[in-house]
C-alpha positions in Angstrom: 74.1 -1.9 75.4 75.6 0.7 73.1 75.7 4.8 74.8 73.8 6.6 72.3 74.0 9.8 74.2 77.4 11.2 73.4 77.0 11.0 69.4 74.5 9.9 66.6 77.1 7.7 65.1 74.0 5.0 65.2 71.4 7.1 63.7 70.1 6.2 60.3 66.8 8.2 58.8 64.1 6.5 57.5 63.7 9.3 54.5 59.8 9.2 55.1 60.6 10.6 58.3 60.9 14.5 56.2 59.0 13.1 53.6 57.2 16.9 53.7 58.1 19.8 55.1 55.9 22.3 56.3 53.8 20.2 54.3 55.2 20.1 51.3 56.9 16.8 49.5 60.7 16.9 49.4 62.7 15.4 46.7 65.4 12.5 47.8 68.3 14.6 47.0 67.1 17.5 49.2 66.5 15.1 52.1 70.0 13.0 51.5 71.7 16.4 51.5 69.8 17.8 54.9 71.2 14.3 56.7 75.0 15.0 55.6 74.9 17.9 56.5 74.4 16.9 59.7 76.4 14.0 60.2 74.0 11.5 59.8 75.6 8.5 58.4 72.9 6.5 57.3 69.6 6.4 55.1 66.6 4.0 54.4 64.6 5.7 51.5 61.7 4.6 50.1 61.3 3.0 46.4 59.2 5.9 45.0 61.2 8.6 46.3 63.9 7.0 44.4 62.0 6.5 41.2 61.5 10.5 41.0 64.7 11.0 41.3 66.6 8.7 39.8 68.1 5.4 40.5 71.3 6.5 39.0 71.5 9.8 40.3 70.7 8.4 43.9 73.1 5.4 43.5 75.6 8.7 42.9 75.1 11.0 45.6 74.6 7.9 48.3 78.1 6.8 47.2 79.3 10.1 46.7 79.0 10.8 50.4 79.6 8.0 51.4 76.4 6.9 53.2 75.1 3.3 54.4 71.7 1.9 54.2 70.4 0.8 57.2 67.4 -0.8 54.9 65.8 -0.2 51.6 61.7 0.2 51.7 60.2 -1.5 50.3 59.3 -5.0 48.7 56.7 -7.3 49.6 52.8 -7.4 48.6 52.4 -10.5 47.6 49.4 -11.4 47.5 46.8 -11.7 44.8 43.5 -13.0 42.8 45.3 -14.8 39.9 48.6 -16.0 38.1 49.1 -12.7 36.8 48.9 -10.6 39.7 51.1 -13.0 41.7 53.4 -12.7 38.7 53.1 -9.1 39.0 54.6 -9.2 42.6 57.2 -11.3 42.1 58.9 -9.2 39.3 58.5 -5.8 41.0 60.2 -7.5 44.1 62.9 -8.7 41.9 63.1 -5.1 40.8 63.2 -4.3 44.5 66.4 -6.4 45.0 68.3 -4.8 42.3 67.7 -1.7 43.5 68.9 -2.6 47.0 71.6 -4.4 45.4 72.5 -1.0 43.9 72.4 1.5 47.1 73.9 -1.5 48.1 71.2 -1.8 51.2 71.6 -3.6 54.4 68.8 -5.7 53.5 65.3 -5.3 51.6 62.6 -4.6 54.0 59.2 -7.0 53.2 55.8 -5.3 53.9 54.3 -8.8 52.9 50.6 -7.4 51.7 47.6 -8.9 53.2 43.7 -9.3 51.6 44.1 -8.5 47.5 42.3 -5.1 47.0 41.8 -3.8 50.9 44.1 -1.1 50.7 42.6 0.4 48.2 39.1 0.1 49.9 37.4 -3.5 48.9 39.3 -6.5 49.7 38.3 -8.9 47.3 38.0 -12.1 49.9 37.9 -12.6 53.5 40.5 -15.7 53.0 43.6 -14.3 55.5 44.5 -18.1 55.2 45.4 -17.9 51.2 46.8 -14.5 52.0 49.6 -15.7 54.4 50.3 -19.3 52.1 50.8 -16.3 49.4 53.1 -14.6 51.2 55.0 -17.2 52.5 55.1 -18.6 48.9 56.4 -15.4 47.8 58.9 -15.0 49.8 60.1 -18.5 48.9 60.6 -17.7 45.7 62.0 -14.4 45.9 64.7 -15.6 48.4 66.2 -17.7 45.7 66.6 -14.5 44.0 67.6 -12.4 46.4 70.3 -15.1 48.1 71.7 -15.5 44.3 72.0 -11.6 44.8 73.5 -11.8 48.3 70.7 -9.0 49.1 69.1 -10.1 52.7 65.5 -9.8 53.3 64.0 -8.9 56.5 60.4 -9.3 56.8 58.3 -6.4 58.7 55.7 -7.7 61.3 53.2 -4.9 60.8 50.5 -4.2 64.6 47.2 -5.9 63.8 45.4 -3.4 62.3 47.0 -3.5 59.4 46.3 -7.4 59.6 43.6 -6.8 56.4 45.5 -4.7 53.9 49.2 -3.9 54.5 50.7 -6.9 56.3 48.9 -10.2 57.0 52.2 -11.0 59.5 51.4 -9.0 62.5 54.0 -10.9 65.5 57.4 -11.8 65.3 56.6 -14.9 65.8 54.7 -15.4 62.8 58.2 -13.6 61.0 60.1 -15.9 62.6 58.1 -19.1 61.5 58.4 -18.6 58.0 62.3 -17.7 58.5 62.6 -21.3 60.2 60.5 -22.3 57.1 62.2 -21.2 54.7 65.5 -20.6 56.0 65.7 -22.9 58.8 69.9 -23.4 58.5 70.0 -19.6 59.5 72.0 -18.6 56.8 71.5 -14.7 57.5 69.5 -14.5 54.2 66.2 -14.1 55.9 65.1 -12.7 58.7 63.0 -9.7 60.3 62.8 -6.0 60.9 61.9 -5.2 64.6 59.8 -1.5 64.1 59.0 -0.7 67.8 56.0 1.1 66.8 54.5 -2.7 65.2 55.9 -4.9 68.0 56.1 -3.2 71.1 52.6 -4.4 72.5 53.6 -8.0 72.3 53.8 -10.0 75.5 56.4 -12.6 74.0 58.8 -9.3 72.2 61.5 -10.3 74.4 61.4 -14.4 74.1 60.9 -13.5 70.0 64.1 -11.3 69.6 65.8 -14.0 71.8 64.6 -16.9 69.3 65.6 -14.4 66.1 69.4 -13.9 67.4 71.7 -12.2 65.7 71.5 -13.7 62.5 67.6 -12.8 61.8 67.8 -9.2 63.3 68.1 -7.3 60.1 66.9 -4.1 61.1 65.8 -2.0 64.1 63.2 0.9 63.2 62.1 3.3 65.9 59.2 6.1 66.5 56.5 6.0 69.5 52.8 5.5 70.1 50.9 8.3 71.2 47.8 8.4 73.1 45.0 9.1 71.4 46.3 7.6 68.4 44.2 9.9 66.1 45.4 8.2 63.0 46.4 4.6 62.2 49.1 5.0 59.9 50.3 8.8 59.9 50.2 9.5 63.6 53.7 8.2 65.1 55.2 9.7 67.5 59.3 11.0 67.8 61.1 8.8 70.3 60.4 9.9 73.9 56.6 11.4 73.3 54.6 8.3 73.4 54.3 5.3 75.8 57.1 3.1 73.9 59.9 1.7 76.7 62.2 1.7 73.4 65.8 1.8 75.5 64.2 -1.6 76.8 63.7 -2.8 73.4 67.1 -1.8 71.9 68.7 -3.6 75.4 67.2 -6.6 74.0 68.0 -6.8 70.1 71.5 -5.4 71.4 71.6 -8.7 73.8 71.3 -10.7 70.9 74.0 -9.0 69.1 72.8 -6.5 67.1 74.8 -3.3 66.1 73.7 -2.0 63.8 71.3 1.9 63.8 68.6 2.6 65.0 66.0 3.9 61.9 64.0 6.7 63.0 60.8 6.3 60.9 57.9 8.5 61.8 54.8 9.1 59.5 53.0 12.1 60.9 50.7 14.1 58.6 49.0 16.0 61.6 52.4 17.6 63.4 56.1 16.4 61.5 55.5 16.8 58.6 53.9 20.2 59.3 57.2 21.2 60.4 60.6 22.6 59.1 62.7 19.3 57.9 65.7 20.9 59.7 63.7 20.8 63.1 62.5 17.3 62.7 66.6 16.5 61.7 67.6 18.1 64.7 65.1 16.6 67.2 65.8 13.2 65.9 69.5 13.6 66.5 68.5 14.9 70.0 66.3 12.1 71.3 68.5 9.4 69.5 70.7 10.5 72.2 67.9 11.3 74.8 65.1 8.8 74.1 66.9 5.1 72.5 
């Protein structure tokens, strides 16, 4: 297992991490600038903040400084009511890999979708059945896209309750399945993102990362759970507050072979956000070193 504590050599940001600060939205370039400044190698932004800035002009400064991409957030929805939503999805996740392709991403990060027309209040059927053949359908086709594209794709187990509208593939293991589905030779096309904050509850986390190996370990995201959760998706925790064993974790994904960074992603409307982006900067760097 790697020493973190010395450096942050292995720290990438997760740009929705200082999304706001002190409440306020922050463009892309502000944020990329704040984590050079620093020493921060690496990146994962999201595909709307790079719409409002610029695809181009982010493509630029990323290369510019010469940062990596630990991941590029997001593709994936899939499913839908009819042919033309379903076409819908699969061109904006086309779109998805060229932009990767691009930044020139690790790998495209899949939040697969789950019941049509939850997330915005009203699902439109109780069917999580047709939701999961759509997904796995979806990302059959898109893999032919994104493997003529040499742009990997690493599916995101989201916790359970997001099970009815963000991501109907809640375990590794489900993850893993349609990898050994759809990619069953192992070619390091398609695999998973392990976020700690989504998988760490799971009794069979450990056997899981063993069965995804090297190859299928695309990404490794980190935050922590807090007790009370007061909010189920903008209440994570920084690393070392909540009840996550994340050095355990990392051990294992590491075991397997991964070396890549660790992705500090934290959604926190209620406390980091509400801070100074240069604190939540330097407290990342901090408990990379303390708390992974």
């Amino acid at each position: 297992m790697r020493d973190f504590s010395q450096d942050h050599r292995w720290l990438s940001i997760n740009t929705a991490t200082i999304r706001k600060s002190r409440g306020v939205e922050q463009p892309l370039t502000d944020i990329i600038e704040a984590c050079v400044q620093r020493g921060i190698r690496a990146i994962s932004p999201w595909r709307d903040q790079v719409a409002a800035a610029g695809l181009p002009a982010i493509s630029k400064l990323v290369k510019a400084h010469g940062l990596e991409l630990s991941g590029y957030c997001r593709g994936g929805m899939f499913p839908a009511t009819d042919a033309a939503g379903l076409k819908a999805a699969r061109d904006d996740n086309r779109r998805a890999v060229d932009e990767a392709c691009e930044l020139n991403a690790t790998c495209l990060v899949l939040v697969v979708g789950a019941l049509p027309g939850a997330l915005a209040g009203q699902a439109v059927h109780k069917d999580i059945a047709l939701s999961r053949s759509q997904v796995t359908d979806g990302i059959a086709e898109l893999l032919e896209y994104s493997k003529a594209n040499k742009m990997p794709l690493a599916i995101e187990p989201l916790h359970p309750m997001y099970a009815a509208d963000r991501a109907c593939i809640n375990t590794m293991e489900q993850a893993l399945d349609v990898c050994d589905a759809l990619d069953p030779s192992q070619t390091g096309a398609l695999g998973v993102a392990v976020d700690v904050y989504h998988v760490w509850w799971d009794p069979k986390l450990e056997a899981q990362i063993k069965r995804a190996g090297k190859e299928r370990l695309l990404a490794f995201h980190v935050c922590d759970w807090m007790t009370p959760t007061t909010h189920l998706l903008e209440d994570r925790g920084m690393m070392g507050d909540g009840v996550i064993d994340i050095p355990r974790i990392r051990g294992w994904v590491e075991a397997e072979g991964f070396a890549g960074y660790s992705e500090v992603e934290i959604f926190s409307s209620g406390n980091w956000w509400q801070r100074a982006s240069a604190e939540v900067l330097d407290t990342c760097i901090a408990r990379h070193r303390s708390a992974v």
